[in-house]
Residue, then its C-alpha position, 0 to 999 in steps of 0.5 A: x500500500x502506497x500512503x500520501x502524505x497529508x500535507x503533501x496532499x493538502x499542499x496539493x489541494x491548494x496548488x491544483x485549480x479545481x473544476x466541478x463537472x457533475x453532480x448526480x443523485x442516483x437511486x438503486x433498488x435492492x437487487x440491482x447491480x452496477x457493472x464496470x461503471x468507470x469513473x468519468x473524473x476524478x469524483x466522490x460518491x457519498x451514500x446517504x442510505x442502503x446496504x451494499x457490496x461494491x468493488x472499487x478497482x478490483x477491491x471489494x467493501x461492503x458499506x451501509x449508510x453514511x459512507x464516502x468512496x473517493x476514485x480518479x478518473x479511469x476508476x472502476x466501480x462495481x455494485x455486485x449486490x444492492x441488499x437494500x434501496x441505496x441512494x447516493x451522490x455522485x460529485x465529479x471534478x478536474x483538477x490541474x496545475x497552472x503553468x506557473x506551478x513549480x517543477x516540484x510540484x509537478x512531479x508531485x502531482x503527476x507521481x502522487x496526486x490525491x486526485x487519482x487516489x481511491x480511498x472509503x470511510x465512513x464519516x463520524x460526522x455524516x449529517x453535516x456533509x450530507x447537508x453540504x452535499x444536498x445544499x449543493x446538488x439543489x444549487x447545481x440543478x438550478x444554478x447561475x453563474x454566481x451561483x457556480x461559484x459558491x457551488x464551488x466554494x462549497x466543494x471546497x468546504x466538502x473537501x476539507x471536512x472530509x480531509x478533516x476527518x480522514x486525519x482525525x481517524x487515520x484514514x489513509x489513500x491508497x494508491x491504485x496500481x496503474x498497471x492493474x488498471x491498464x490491464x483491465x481496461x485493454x481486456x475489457x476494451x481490447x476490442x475497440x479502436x484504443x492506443x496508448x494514448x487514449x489508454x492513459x487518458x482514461x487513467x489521467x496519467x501522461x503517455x510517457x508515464x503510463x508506458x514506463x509504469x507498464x514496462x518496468x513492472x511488467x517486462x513488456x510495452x503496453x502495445x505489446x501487451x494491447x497486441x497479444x490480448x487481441x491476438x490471443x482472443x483471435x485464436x480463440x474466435x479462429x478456433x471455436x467460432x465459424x466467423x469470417x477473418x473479416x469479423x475476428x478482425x473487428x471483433x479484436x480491434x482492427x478494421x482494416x483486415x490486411x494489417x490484422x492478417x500482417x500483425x497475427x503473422x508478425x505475432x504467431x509466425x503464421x497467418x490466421x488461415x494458415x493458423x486455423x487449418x493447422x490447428x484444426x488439423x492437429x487436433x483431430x489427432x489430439x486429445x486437447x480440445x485447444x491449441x494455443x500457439x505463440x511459436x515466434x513469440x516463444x521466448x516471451x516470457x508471460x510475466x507474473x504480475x504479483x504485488x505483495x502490497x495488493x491482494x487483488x493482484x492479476x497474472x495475465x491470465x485470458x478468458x479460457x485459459x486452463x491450469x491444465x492446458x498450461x501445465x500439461x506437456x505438448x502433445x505428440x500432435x502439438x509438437x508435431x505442428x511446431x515443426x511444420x508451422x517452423x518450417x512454414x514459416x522459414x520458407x515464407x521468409x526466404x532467407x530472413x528469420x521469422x519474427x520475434x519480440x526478442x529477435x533484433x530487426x532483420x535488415x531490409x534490402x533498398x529498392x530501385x527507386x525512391x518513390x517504389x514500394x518495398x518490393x521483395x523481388x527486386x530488393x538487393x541485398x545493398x546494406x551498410x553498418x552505421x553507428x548512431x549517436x548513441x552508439x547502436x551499431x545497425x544494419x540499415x539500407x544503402x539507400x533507405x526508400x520508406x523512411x519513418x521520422x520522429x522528430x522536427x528535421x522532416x525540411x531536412x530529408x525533403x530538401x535532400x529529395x526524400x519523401x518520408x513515408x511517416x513523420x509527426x505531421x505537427x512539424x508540417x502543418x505548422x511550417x512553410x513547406x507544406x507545398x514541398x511534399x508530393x507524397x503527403x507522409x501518414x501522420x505517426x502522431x505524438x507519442x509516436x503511434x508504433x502500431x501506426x508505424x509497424x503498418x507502414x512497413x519501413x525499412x528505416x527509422x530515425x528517431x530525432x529523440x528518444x522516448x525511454x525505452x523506445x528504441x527497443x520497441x522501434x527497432x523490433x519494427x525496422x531497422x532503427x537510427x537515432x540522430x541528435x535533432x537539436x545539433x546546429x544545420x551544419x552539423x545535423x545536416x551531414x549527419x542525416x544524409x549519411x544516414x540516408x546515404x545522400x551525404x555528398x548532396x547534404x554538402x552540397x546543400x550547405x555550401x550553397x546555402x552558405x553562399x546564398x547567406x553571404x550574399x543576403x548579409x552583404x546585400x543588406x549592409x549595402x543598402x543600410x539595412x544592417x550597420x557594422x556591429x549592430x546587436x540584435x536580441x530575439x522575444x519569443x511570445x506566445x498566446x498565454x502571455x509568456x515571453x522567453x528570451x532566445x539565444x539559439x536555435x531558429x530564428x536566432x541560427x540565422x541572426x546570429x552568423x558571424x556575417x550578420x548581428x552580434x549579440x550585446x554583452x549583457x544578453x550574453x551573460x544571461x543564460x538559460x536553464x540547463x538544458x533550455x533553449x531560452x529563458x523566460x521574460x517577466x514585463x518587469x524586466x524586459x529592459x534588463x533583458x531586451x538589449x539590442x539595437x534590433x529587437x526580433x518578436x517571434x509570434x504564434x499566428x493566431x487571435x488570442x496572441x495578437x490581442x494580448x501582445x496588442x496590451x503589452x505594446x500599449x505598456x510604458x515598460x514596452x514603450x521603454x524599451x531602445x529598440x522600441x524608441x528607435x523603431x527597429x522591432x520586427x515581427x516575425x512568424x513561429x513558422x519561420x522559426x525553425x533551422x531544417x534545410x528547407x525553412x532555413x533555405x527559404x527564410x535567406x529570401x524571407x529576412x530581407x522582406x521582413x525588414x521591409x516592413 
């Protein structure tokens, strides 16, 4: 059991803004039942009357009248006998920290937020809460505006009797155990179209999180674990159903049937055709009513979920799975269908390995052209060892034609003329070459959808950071490279046309745009547009009205070349966090900060930032400014304020204009 701190609890309810989303009375009549009811938000449920026995996420009470359950969001709560009328309250809210909260606060409330915790009792002082509550559901049902605002004063006032009794008699949270959780939910919901990211959401813990949670305590990814429940309930449909593949694949959670046949081989070694006439030939001559087959997969080990803290613990175990059939030897039939699907699967393959978890990726042969498909028959087998950044040392194509990237640096790869297959589309829908792709790549979504990328079949995958763990699960799907995004064009470029075997055309690309650069520089200094040692400094605002000072990167790559501006002494010596590219600007003490003959405002396109910095340029502190007095501001785009070779390339025709203006 994981007890929070009561005052880090307190502290937390202090720091969080709260929002009210519901509040519900409920009636249930003696025989009714409530089954998988999952908590929408985080929320209380008071039972003023009525004998019950409940499960709160797998745990099981019984209570009475008068008693206080608390769950976070994604909770599950199942009534399993109403003995008596039961009448209760439902009392939902969200709660989230302002982007000012400190970093400690942060990690507090993403590792140990009350908000997330389950825990019951029954109050000593029932009659003054129910009141609260009833006060509040009879204003919430009828409410104006200011009404809404003393409904959540109230909730306060309810929190904090309710806190206050829970410390008056030791009454502790309890942690749910995130995995358990996760693992309920994919079998319960395996069959719908859900992923990583929709999991954690339901469990209001962040992507990253959940899937470190899951893969320290389990061993494996969460994906992974999604993928072999739905394979799993497919052998089953196969082998007892007369169902259609159409139907096994939308009944496990794959609408489209080609990448559910691709998946089931990658996962079994077999296709589910081949699956099903295999194992219904065996078992004619077998005793076992059931085969399960994971051959490629045998050597993942099923790990054994048990937490001593928890009674109700899992042990991965499917519906119809039998400690007999586990614990039995395999029969002669078995065996004998092991071989044959071995062999099979060997010679589907050619010359490659079968897939497995554990093996490494198996290198994929480049094409003829860079716009074919992949193409096992006129493949070469024209591969190349390199050695990535973080000293991984792997087999990837001379010349790589399905490319998947992670990462900013898609301007890169198109001005060197490859059209990546899967990239984070947020890059190029914010960017100024939008027009550049004649392939329009598939979206892989941040976090990266690794389903997503195990269906568009690449044969090479840069990652421009690293998620933790994720190179091995990347590289289970291709052939994988890590590559360091944030290093400078001229150092990043090189690097990236190695990887794709164009290194002499990333060489080329830079000695022309270096050319192109001393010609803008000294095109401006002739016409008077950019005096011998001017300074200038870079603002960067967004629509929330925060303000950052930025050094590096962007915008400030280009102003910064030793043919172009200087930057002043004093902005020189402010230095950003460990780690950041720019550090944050209060009004206060923008004319601490802004120092420089040019000030460049860096902004998002949009209403809400025009209009608050339309307020901030109405200031005195604004108006102080030199730059402002001498007229020399510029506004420039956020679209603009990337270093890859294409905006970069584009922006040496842009500065000019911007100056103009």
């Amino acid at each position: 059991m994981k007890i929070l701190n009561a005052d880090d609890n307190l502290m937390l309810w202090d720091y969080a803004h709260i929002r009210l989303i519901d509040i519900r009375h409920m009636l249930f009549k003696a025989g009714d039942k409530l089954n998988s009811y999952r908590f929408p938000a985080a929320g209380f449920l008071y039972m003023v009357r009525g004998n019950v026995v409940f499960r709160l996420n797998g745990n099981k009470h019984a209570a009475e009248r008068f008693h206080i359950l608390h769950s976070g969001k994604g909770g599950q709560l199942d009534i399993d006998w109403v003995r008596e009328e039961m009448e209760f309250y439902f009392i939902f809210y969200k709660a989230s920290l302002s982007l000012t909260s400190g970093s400690g606060v942060r990690r507090l409330f993403e590792r140990n937020s009350p908000f997330q915790k389950q825990y019951e009792f029954a109050p000593n002082a029932p009659v003054a809460l129910l009141s609260q509550v009833k006060e509040m559901h009879r204003k919430w049902l009828d409410s104006s505006s200011l009404e809404r605002i003393q409904i959540k004063a109230m909730l306060y006032q309810f929190v904090y009797e309710v806190e206050r009794q829970r410390q008056a008699y030791g009454v502790y949270s309890v942690k749910p155990d995130l995995v358990e959780q996760a693992v309920r939910y994919i079998r319960e919901y395996y069959s719908q179209p859900i992923t990583l990211s929709s999991i954690a959401e339901q469990l209001n813990y962040s992507v990253a999180y959940v899937a470190k949670q899951f893969k320290s305590k389990t061993g494996t990814s969460l994906i992974d674990f999604l993928i072999r429940t739905r394979i799993d309930e497919a052998q089953e449909l196969l082998l007892n159903t007369d169902a259609s593949l159409q139907e096994v694949a939308a009944g496990v959670g794959y609408t489209d049937l080609s990448y559910f046949i691709r998946i089931f081989k990658k996962t079994t070694g077999v296709t589910p055709g081949n699956f099903k006439s295999l194992a219904l030939g065996s078992a004619k001559g077998s005793d076992r009513p059931k085969i399960r087959l994971r051959l490629s997969n045998a050597g993942w080990a099923e790990p054994s979920y048990i937490d001593n803290d928890h009674d109700n613990h899992y042990q991965y175990r499917r519906k119809g799975d039998l400690p007999m059939v586990r614990n039995t030897k395999m029969s002669m039939g078995a065996a004998m269908l092991l071989c044959l699907v071995l062999m099979l699967s060997a010679c589907s393959s050619g010359n490659s390995p079968v897939n497995s978890v554990n093996a490494g990726p198996s290198p994929v042969s480049s094409v003829q052209t860079e716009t074919s498909p992949p193409d096992s028959a006129t493949n070469s087998k024209s591969t190349r060892v390199y050695k990535d950044s973080q000293g991984h040392e792997v087999d990837i194509p001379e010349r790589p034609q399905r490319i998947v990237l992670q990462g900013n640096s898609i301007g890169d790869l198109l001005a060197l003329g490859i059209q990546p297959v899967g990239v984070d589309r947020r890059f190029i829908e914010e960017s100024v070459y939008l027009d550049k792709e004649t392939t329009p790549a598939q979206d892989i979504g941040f976090p990266t959808n690794l389903e997503l990328v195990l269906d568009l079949e690449p044969d090479l995958t840069m990652l421009g950071y690293v998620m933790d763990k994720q190179y091995e699960e990347v590289s289970k799907i291709s052939p994988t490279v890590v590559f360091d995004q944030s290093k400078p064009l001229s150092e990043r470029l090189p690097v990236i046309g190695e990887i794709v075997g164009k290194k002499a055309e990333a060489e080329q690309l830079l000695s022309e745009y270096n050319r192109k650069a001393e010609n803008m520089w000294s095109g401006l200094r002739q016409e008077g547009k950019l005096a011998e040692g001017e300074t200038a400094v870079v603002l960067i605002y967004y629509w929330n009205k925060t303000m950052y000072l930025m050094k590096t990167g962007g915008i400030p790559a280009l102003l910064y070349q030793p043919q172009g501006y200087k930057m002043s002494e004093a902005v020189k010596e402010i230095e950003p966090a460990e780690g950041a590219p720019y550090i944050e600007v209060s009004p206060e003490l923008m004319h601490k900060m802004l120092i420089g003959d040019h000030l460049f405002v860096i902004y998002p396109a949009n209403a809400d930032a025009e209009n608050s910095f339309n307020e901030l340029m109405k200031t005195a502190l604004w108006s102080s400014l030199p730059a402002v007095k001498s007229g020399k501001v510029t506004f420039v785009e956020t679209k603009w304020n990337y270093d890859d070779m294409l905006t970069s390339s584009m922006l040496l025709d842009e500065f000019p204009k911007l100056l103009a203006k």
